[in-house]
Backbone as a ProteinNet text record, in pm:
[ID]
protein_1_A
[PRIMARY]
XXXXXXXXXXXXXXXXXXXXXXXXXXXXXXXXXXXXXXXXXXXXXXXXXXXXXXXXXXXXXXXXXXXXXXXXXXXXXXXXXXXXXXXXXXXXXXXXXXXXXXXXXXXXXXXXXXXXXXXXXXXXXXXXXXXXXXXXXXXXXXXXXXXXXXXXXXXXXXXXXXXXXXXXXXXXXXXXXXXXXXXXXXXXXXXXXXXXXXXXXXXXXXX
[TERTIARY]
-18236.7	-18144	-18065.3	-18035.2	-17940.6	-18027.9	-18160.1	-18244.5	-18250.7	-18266.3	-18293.7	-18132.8	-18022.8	-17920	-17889.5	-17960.9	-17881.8	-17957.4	-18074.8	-18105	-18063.3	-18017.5	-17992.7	-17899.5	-17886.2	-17833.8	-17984	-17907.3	-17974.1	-17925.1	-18022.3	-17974.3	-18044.8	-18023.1	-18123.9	-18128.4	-18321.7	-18345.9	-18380.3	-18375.6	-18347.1	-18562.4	-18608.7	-18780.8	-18802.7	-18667.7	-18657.9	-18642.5	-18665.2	-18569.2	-18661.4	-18668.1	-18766.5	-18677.9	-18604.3	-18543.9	-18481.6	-18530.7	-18599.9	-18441.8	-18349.4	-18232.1	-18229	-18343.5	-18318.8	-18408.6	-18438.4	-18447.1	-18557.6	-18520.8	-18672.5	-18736.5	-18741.7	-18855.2	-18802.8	-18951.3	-18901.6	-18917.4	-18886.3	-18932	-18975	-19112	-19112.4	-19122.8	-19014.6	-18980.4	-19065	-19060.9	-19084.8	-19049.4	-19083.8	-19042.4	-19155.1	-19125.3	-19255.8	-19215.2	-19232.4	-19216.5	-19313.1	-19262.5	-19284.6	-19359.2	-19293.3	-19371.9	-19443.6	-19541.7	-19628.1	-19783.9	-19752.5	-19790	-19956.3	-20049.8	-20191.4	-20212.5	-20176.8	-20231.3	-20089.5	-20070.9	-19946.9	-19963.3	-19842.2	-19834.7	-19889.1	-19981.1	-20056.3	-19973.7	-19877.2	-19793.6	-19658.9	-19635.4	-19480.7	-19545.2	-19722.5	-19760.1	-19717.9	-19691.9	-19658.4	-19553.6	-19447.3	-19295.6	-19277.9	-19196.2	-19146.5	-19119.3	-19056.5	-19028.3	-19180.4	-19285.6	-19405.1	-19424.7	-19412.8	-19454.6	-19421	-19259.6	-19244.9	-19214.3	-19229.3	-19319	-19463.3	-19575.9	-19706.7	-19661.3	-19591.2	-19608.1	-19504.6	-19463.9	-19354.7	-19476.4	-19528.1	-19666.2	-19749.1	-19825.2	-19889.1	-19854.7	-19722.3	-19662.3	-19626.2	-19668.6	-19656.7	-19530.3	-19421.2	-19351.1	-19367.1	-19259.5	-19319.5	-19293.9	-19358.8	-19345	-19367.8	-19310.6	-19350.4	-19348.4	-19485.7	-19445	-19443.1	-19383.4	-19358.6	-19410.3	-19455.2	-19519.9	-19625.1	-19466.6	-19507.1	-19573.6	-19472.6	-19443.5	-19588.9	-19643.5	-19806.3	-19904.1	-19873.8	-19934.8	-19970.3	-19802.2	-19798	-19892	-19869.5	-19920.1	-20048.9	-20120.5	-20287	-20274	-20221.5	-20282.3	-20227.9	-20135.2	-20121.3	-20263.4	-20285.8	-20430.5	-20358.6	-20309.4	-20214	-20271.5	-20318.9	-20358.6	-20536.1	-20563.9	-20728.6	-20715	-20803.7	-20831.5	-20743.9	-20724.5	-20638.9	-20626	-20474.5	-20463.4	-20509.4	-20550.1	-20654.3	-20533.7	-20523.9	-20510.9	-20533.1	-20422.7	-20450	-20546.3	-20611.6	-20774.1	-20684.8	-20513.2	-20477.7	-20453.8	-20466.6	-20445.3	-20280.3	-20171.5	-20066.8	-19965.1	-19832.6	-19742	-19708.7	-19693.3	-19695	-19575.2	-19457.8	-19370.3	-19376	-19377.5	-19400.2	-19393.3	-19316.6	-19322.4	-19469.5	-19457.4	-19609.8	-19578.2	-19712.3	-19702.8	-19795.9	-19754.5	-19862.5	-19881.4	-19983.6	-20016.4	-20054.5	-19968.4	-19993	-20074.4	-20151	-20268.2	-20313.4	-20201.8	-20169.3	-20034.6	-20017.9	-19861.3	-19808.4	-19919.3	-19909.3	-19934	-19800	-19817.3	-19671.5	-19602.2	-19489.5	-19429.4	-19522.4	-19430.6	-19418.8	-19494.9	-19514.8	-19480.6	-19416.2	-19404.1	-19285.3	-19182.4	-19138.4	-19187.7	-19321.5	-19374.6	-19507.5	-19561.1	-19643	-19763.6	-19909.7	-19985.6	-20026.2	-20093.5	-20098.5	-19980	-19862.4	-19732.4	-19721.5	-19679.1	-19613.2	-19521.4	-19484.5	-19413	-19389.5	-19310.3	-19266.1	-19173	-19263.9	-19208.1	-19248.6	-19180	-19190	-19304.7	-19375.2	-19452.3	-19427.9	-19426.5	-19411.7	-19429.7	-19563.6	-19676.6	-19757.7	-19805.5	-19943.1	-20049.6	-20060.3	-20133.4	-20143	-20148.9	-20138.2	-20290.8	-20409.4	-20541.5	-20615.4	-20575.5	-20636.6	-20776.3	-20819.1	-20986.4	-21001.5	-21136.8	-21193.7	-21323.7	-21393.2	-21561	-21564	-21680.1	-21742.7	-21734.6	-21751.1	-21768.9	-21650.6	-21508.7	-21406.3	-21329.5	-21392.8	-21292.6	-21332.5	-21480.5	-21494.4	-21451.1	-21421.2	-21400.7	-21225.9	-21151.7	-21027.8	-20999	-21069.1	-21099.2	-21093.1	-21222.8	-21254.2	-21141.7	-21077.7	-20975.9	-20814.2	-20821.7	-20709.8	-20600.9	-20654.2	-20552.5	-20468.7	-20532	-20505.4	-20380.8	-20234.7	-20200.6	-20076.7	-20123.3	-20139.3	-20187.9	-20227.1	-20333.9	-20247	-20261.7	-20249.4	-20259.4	-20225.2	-20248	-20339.4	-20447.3	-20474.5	-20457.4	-20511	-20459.2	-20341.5	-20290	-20173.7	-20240.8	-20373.3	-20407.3	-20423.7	-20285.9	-20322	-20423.5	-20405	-20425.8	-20541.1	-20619.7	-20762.8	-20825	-20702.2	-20736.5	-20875.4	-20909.7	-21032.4	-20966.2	-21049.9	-21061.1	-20883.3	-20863.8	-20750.6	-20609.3	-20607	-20530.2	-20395.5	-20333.5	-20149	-20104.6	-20182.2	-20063.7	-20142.8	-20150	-20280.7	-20195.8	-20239	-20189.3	-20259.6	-20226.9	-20341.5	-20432.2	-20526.7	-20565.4	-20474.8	-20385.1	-20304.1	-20226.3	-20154.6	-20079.2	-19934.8	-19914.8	-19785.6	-19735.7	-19831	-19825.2	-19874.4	-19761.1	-19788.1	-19766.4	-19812.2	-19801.4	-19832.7	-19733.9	-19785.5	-19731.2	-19781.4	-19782.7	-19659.3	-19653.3	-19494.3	-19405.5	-19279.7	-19154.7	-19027.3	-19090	-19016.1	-18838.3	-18802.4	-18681.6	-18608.4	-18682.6	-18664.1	-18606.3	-18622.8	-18682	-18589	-18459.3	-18383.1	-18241.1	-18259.7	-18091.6	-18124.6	-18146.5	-18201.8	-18110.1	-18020.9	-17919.4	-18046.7	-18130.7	-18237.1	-18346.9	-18375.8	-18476.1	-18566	-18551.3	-18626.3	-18568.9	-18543.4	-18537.7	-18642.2	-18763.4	-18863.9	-18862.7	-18891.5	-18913.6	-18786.8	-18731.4	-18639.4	-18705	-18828.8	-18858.2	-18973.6	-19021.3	-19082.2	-19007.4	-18850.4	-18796.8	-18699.2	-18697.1	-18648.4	-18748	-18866.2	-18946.9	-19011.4	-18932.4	-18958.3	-18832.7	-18706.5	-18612	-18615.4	-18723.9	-18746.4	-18821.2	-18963.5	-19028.1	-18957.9	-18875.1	-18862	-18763.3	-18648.1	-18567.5	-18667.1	-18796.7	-18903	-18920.5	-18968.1	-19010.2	-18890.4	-18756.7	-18630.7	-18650	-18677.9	-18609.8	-18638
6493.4	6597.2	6649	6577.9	6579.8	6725.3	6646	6801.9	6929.4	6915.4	7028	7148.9	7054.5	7118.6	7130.6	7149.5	7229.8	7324.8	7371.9	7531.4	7587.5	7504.4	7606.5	7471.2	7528.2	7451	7318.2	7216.7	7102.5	7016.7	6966.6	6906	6820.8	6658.8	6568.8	6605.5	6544.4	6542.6	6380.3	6395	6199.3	6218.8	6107.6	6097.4	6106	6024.9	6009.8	6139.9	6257.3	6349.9	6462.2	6554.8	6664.9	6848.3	6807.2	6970.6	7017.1	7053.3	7083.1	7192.7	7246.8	7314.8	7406.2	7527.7	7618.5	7601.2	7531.9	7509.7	7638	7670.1	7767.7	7710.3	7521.6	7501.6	7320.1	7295.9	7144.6	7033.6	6953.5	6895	6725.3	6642.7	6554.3	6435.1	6365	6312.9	6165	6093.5	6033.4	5876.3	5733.9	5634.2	5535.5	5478.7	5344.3	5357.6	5449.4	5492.7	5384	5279.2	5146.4	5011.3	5052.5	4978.8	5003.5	5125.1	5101.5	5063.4	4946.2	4911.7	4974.4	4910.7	5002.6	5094.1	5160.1	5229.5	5397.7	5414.5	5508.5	5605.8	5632.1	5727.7	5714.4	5640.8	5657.8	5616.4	5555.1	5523.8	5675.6	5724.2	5819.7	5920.6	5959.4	6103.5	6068	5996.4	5981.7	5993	5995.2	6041	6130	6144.6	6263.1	6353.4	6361.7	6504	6568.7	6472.6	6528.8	6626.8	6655.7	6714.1	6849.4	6841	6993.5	7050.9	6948.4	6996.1	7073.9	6994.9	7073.9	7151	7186.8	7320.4	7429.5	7346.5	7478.3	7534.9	7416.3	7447.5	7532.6	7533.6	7599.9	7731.5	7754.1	7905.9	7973.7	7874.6	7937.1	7914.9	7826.4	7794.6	7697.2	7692	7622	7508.2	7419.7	7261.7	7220.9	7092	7011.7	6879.9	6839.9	6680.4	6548.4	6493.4	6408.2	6274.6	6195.6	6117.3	6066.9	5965.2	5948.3	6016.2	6127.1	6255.5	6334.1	6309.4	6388.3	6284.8	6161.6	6103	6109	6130.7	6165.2	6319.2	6408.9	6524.4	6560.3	6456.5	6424.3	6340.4	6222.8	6209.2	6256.9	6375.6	6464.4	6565.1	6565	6696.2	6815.5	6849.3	6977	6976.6	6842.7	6866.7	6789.8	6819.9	6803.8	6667.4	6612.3	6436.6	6354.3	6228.8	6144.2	6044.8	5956.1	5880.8	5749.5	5710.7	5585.1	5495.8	5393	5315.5	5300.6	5305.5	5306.7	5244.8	5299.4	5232.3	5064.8	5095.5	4982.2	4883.5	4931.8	4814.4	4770.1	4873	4816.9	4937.7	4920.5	5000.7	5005.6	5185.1	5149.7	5290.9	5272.8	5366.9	5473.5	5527.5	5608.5	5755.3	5819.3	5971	6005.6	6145.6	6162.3	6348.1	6411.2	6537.1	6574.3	6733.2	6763.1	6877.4	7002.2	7090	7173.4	7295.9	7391.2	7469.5	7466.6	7488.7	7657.7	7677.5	7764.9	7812.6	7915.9	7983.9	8077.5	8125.6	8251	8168	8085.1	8025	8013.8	8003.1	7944.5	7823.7	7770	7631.2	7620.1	7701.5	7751.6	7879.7	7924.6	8067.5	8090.4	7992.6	8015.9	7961.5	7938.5	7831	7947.8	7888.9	7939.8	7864.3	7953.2	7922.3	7773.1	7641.4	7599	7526	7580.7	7479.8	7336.8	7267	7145.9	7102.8	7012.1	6978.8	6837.8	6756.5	6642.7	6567.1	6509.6	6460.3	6324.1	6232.9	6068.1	6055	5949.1	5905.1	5774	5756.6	5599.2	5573.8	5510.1	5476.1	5352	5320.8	5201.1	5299.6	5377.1	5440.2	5588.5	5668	5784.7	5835.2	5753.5	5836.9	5918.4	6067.5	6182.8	6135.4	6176.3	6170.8	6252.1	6336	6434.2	6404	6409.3	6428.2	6574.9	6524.1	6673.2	6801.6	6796.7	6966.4	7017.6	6903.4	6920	6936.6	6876.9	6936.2	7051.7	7072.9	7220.7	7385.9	7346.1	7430.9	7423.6	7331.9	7347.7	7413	7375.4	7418.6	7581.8	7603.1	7802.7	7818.1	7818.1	7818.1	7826.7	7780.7	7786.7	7672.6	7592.8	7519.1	7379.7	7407.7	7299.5	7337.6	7275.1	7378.6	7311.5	7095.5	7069	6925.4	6954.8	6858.6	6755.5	6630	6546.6	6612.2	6614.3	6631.2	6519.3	6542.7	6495.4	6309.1	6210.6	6107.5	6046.6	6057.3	6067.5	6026.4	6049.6	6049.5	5870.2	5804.9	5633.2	5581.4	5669.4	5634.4	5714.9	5738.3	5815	5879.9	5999.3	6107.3	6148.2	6213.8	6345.3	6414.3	6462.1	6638.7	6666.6	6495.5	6546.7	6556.8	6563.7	6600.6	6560.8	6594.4	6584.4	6632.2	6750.8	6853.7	6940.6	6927.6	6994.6	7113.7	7249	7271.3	7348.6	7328.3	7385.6	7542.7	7533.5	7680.6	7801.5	7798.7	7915.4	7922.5	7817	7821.7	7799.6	7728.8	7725.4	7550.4	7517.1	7350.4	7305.8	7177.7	7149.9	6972.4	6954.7	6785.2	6726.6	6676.9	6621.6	6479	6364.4	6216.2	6196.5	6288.6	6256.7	6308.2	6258	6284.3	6384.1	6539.4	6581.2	6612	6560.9	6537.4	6423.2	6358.2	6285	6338.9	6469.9	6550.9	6689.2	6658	6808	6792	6706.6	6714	6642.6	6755.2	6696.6	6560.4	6536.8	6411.7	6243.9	6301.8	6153.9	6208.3	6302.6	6338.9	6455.8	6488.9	6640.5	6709	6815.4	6936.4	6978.1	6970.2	7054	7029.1	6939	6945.1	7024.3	7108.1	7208.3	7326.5	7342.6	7460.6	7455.3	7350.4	7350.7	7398.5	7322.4	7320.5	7530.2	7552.9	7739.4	7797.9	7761.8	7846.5	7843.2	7706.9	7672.3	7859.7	7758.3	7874	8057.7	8036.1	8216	8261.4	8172.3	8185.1	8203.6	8100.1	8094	8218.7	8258.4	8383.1	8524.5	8494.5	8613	8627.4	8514.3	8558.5	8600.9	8543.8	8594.3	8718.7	8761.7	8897.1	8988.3
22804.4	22846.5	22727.5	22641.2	22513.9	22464.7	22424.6	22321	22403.4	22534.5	22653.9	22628.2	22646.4	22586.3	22466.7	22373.5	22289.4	22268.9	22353.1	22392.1	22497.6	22610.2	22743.7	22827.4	22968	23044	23070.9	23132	23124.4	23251.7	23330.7	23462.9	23514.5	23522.8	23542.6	23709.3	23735	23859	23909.4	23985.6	24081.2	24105.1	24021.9	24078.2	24231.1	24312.3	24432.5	24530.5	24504.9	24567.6	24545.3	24603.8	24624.2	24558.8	24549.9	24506.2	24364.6	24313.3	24141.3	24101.8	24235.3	24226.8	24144.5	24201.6	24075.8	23943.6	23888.8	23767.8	23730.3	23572.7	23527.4	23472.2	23439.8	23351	23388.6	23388.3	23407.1	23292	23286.3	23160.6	23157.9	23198.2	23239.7	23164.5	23128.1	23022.6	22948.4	22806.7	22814.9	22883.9	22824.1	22884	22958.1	23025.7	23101.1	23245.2	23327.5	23466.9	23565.4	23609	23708.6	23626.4	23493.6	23410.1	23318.4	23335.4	23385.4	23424.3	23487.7	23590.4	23630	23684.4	23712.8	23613.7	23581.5	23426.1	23431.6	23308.4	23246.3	23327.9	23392.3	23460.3	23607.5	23620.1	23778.5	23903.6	23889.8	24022.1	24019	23889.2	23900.1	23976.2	23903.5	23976	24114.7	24178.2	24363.7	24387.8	24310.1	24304	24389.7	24485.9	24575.3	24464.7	24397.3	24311.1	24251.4	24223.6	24139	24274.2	24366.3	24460.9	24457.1	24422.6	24423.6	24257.3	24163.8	24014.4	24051.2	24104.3	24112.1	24163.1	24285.5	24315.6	24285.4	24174.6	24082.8	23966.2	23963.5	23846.3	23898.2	24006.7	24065.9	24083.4	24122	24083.2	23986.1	23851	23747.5	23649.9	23688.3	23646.1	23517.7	23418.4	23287.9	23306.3	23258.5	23283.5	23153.1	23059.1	23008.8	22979.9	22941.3	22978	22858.9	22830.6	22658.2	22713.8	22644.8	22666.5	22758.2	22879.1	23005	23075.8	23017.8	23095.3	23071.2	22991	22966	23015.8	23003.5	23118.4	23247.3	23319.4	23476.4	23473	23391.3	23413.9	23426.6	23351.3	23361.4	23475.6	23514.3	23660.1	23741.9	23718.2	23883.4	23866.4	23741.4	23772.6	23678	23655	23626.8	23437.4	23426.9	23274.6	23269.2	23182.4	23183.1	23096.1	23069.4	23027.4	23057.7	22940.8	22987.7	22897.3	22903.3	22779.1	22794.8	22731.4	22692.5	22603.9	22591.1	22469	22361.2	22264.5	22113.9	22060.5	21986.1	21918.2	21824	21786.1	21721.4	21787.2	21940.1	22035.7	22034.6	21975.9	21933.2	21993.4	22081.8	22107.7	21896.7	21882.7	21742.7	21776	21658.9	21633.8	21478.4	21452.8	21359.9	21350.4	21206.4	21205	21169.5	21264.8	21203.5	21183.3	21132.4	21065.6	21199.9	21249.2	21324.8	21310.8	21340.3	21325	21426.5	21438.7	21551.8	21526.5	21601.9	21645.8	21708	21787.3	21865.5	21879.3	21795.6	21821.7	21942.3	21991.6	22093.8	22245.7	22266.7	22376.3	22384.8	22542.1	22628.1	22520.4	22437	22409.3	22240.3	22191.1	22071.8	22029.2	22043.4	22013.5	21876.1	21902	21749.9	21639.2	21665	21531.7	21452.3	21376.2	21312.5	21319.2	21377.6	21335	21181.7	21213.2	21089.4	21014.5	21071.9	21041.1	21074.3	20996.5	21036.8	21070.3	21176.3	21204	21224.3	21174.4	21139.4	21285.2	21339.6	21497	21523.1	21567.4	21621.3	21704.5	21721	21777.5	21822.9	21958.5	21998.2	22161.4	22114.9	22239.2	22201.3	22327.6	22336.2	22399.5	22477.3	22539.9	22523.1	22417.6	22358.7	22281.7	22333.9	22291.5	22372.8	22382.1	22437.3	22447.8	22591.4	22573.9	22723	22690.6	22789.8	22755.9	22854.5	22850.9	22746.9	22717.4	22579.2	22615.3	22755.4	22788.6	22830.8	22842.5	22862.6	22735	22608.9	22536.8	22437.1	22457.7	22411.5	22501.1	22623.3	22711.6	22682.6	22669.2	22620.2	22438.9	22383.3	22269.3	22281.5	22328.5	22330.4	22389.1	22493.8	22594.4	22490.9	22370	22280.7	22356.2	22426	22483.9	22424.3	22277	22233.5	22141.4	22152.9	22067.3	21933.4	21962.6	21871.4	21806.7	21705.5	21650.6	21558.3	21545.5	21477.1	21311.3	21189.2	21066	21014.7	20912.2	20887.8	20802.9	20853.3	20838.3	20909.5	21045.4	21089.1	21309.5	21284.6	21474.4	21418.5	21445.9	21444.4	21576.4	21691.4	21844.1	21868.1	21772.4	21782.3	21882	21870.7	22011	21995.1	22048	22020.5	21961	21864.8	21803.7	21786	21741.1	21669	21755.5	21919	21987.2	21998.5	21984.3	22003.1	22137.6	22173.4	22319.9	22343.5	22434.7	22512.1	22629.2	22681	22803.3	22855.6	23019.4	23069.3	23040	23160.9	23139.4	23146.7	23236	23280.5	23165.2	23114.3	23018	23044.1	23166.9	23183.1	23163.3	23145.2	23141.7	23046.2	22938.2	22817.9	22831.7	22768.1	22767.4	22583.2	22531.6	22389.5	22422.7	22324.1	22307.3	22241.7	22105.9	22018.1	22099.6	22049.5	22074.6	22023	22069.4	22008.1	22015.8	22149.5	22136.6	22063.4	21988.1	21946.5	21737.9	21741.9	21641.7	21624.8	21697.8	21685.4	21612.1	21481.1	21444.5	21283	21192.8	21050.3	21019.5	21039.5	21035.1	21047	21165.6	21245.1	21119.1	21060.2	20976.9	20958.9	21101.7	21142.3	21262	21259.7	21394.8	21437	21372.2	21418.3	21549.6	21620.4	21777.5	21838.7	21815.3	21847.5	21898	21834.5	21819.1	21947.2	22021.5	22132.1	22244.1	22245.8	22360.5	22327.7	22239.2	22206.8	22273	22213	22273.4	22419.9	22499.4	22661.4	22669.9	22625.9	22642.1	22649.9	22582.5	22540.4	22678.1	22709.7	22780.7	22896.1	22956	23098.6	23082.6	22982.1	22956.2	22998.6	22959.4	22973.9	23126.9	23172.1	23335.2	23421.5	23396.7	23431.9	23459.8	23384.7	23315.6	23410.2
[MASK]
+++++++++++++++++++++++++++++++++++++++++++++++++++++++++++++++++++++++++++++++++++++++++++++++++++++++++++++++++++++++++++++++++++++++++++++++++++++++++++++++++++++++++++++++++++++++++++++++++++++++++++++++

């Protein structure tokens, strides 16, 4: 909530509770949601609130999801593959360099093509994986929009993957932490520039 505000208003929602109050953009955070337990993410997607997320998603509303939170979002369906376990076999913490991929998107838009950005990483279960025809169809699709830098994918996504979002484009999910990433004081702001450009976006459909 801290990084969410210091672009816009900011308002936690109860997992328990079904009414999203308004909101123009949701944001589904990281953390270990029931543990978890049966595998990351697979018990929160059942959350009374994931209920009326998909179908804020479904209408097009912006969603994004950090860690867990890109976890739950692959097993509600709303995102394509799914995270696997680190090839180090190790919950591992570390800055890493990543590379956008895709600027002309809802979650990217103040960034640049090819830029880096310097954002935390800290997971056990953070290796992207899609069947082949799933991740060339996300690929052409530009849905990928960002990639690990070279020497830096410890958790040996596919093809490099950091943050994937869907087809429509209203739904984003990355492994690092970029709220973790908005106050040069901790080392980097860059992850600022995800949650501005949620801001701009949802400012756009307003409008």
């Amino acid at each position: 909530m801290g990084a969410a505000g210091r672009v816009g208003d900011a308002e936690l929602l109860w997992h328990g509770g079904r009414d999203l109050r308004g909101a123009d953009a949701i944001i589904v955070p990281g953390g270990f949601s029931y543990g978890d337990y049966l595998r990351a993410g697979a018990i929160a997607r059942f959350s009374p609130v994931m209920d009326s997320v998909i179908a804020f998603a479904e209408g097009g509303g912006i969603v994004l999801g950090i860690c867990n939170g890109f976890q739950v979002l692959c097993e509600a369906r709303l995102l394509p593959g799914a995270l696997l376990g680190n090839l180090n076999r190790r919950f591992t913490f570390r800055q890493l360099q990543l590379q956008v991929a895709n600027a002309d998107t809802a979650f990217t838009r103040t960034c640049t093509e090819g830029e880096r950005l310097s954002i935390p990483a800290k997971h056990a279960w953070g290796r992207y994986y899609a069947a082949e025809e799933t991740l060339q169809a996300i690929e052409r699709g530009g849905q990928v929009l960002l990639r690990y830098a070279p020497g830096h994918n410890f958790n040996g996504s596919a093809h490099d993957i950091a943050g994937v979002m869907n087809e429509a484009g209203n739904v984003f999910g990355l492994m690092p932490h970029p709220e973790h990433a908005v106050d040069p004081l901790t080392g980097s702001s860059d992850g600022l520039k995800l949650f501005e450009s949620m801001r701009l976006s949802a400012e756009a459909v307003r409008a």
